[in-house]
N, C-alpha and C positions, 0 to 999 in steps of 0.2 A: 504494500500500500504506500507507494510514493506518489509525488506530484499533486497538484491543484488538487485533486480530488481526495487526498486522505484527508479522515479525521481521527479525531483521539478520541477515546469514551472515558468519561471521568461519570463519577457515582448521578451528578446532579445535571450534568450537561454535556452535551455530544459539543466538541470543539470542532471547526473548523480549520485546517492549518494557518489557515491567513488570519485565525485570531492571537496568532504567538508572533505574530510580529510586532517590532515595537520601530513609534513612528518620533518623529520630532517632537509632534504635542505631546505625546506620553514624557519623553525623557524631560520636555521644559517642564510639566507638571511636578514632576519628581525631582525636578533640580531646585525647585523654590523652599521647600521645609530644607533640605540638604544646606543651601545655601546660608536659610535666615539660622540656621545652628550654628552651622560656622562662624558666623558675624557675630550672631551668640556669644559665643565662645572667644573670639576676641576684643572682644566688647569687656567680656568680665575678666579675659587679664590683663586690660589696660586700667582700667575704671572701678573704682572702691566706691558704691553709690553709699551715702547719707542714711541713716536710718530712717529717716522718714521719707525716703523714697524706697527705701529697699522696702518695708513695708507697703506702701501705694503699689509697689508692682506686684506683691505677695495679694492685696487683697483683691486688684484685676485679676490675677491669676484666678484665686479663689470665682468671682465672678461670670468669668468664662466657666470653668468648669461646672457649675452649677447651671445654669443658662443649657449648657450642651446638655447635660441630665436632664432638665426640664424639657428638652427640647426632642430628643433621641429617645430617652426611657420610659419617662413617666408617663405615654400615651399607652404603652406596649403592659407597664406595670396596673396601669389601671382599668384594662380590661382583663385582666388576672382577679382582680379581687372587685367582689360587688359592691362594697361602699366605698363609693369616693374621701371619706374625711379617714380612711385607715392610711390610704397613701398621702393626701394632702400633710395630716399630721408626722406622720414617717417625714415627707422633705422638709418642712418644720423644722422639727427638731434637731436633723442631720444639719442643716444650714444655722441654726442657732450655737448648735455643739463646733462646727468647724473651725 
């Protein structure tokens, strides 16, 4: 099974050969978290931020990651259980205690 016409069989989906190619958009896509790490990263061995900034960026951080929970989970979470104030209270508390 070579050429245009093979595919691969994986558990959830029949591949196409020409879905295992990787194009420019893919690599640009994957070169931007790659990149902003890096910079990341030298960023924090040049730069000793302020306490009071290293905190502002600890509790944006904190923000995003809540936001994405709220955003990714909690719809998925809250057709799992029938009353809505068990999960509401759950992120509550999680986000009070954080």
């Amino acid at each position: 099974m070579s050429g245009a016409n093979a595919q691969f069989y994986n558990e959830r989906h029949v591949f196409a050969e020409s879905e295992f190619t990787m194009n420019s958009h893919a690599l640009m896509l994957m070169a931007i978290p790659a990149l902003v790490a890096l910079a990341g990263g030298l960023l924090a061995a040049v730069w000793a931020p302020s306490h009071q900034t290293r905190s502002m960026i600890q509790h944006f951080a904190a923000g995003v990651v809540l936001a994405a929970l709220a955003v990714e989970l909690l719809p998925e979470i809250a057709r799992e259980h029938p009353e809505p104030w068990h999960v509401l209270a759950a992120f509550a508390a999680g986000s009070l205690f954080m």
